[in-house]
C-alpha positions in Angstrom: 6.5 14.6 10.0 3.9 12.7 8.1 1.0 11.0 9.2 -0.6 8.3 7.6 -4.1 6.4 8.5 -5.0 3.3 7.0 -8.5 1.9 6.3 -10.3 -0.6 4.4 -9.3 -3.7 5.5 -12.2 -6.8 6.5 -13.1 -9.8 5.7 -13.6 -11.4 1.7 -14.3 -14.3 0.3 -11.3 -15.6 -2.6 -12.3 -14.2 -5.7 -13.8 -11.1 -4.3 -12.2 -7.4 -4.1 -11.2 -4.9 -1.7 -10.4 -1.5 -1.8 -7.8 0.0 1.1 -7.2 3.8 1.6 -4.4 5.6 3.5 -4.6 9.3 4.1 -2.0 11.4 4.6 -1.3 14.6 6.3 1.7 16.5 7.3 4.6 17.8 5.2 4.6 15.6 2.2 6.6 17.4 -0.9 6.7 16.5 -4.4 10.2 14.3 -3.6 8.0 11.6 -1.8 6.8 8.6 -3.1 4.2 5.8 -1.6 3.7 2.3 -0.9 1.7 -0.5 0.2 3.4 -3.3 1.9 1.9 -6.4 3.2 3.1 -8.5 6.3 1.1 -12.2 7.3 1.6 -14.1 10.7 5.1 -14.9 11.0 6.1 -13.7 8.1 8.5 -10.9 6.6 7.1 -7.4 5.8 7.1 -7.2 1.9 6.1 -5.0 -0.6 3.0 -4.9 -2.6 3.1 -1.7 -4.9 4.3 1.9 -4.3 3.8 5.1 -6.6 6.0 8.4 -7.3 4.1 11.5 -5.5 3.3 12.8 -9.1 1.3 9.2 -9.9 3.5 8.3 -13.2 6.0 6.2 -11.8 4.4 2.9 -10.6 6.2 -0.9 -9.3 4.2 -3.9 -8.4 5.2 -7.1 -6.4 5.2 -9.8 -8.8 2.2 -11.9 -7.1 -0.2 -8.9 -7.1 0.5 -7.4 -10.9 -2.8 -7.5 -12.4 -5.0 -7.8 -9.8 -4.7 -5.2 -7.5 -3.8 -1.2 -8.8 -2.1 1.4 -6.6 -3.7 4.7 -7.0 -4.0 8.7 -5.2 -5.9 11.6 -5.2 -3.7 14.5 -4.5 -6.9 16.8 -3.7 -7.2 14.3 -0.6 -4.0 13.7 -0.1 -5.3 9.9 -0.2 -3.5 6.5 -1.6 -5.4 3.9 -2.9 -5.0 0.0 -3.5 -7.7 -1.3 -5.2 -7.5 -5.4 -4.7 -9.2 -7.6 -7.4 -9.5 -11.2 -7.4 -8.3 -12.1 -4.1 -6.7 -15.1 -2.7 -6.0 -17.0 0.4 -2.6 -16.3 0.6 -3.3 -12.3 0.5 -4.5 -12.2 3.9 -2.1 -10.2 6.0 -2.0 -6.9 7.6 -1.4 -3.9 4.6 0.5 -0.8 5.7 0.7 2.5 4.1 4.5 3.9 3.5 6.2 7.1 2.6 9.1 8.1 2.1 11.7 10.3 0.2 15.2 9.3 0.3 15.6 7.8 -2.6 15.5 8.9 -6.3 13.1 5.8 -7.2 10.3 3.8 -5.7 12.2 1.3 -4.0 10.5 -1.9 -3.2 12.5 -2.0 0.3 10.9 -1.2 3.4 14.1 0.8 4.7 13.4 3.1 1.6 9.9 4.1 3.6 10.8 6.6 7.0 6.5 7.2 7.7 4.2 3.8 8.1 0.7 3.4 9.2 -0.5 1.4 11.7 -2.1 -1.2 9.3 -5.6 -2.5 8.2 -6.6 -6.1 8.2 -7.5 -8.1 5.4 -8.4 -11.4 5.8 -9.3 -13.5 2.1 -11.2 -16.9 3.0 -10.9 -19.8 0.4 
């Protein structure tokens, strides 16, 4: 079982940043990789970026590559995603994923077996 905890989510104005941590705990092994996926009001859960467990292998959603940067710090068994320039339509609910059953980060939420319970972030224009 893993276990993962969300935090960092609030309230910004467009433009501004935000910086969202998930920590993990459990039995996480070298095989599992990490996401962040992002899910508004009445819309579909999507992805937003996800990282190999040994930090080299990195994917971003299309709408978020170069403003926001997934990150971890092994020694806290912590996952970062650093959100820069922020806009209206990236208010939603961000999750924390992990998972390990497939050889790749896979941008598909059915790819990811551990979620968090999700942080609020809420970009006003």
């Amino acid at each position: 079982q893993v276990q993962l905890v969300e935090s960092g989510g609030g309230l910004v104005q467009a433009g501004g940043s935000l910086r969202l941590s998930c920590v993990a705990s459990g039995r996480i092994t070298g095989s599992y990789y990490l996401g962040w996926f992002r899910q508004a009001p009445g819309q579909e859960r999507e992805f937003v970026a996800g990282m190999g467990w040994n930090g080299i292998t990195t994917r971003y959603a299309d709408s978020v590559k170069g403003r926001f940067t997934i990150s971890k710090d092994n020694y806290k068994n912590s996952l970062y995603l650093q959100m820069n320039s922020l806009k209206p339509e990236d208010t939603a609910t961000y999750f924390c994923a992990a998972g390990d059953v497939k050889q790749y980060v896979p941008a598909a939420s059915s790819g990811y077996v551990y979620w968090g319970q999700g942080t609020a972030v809420t970009v006003s224009s």
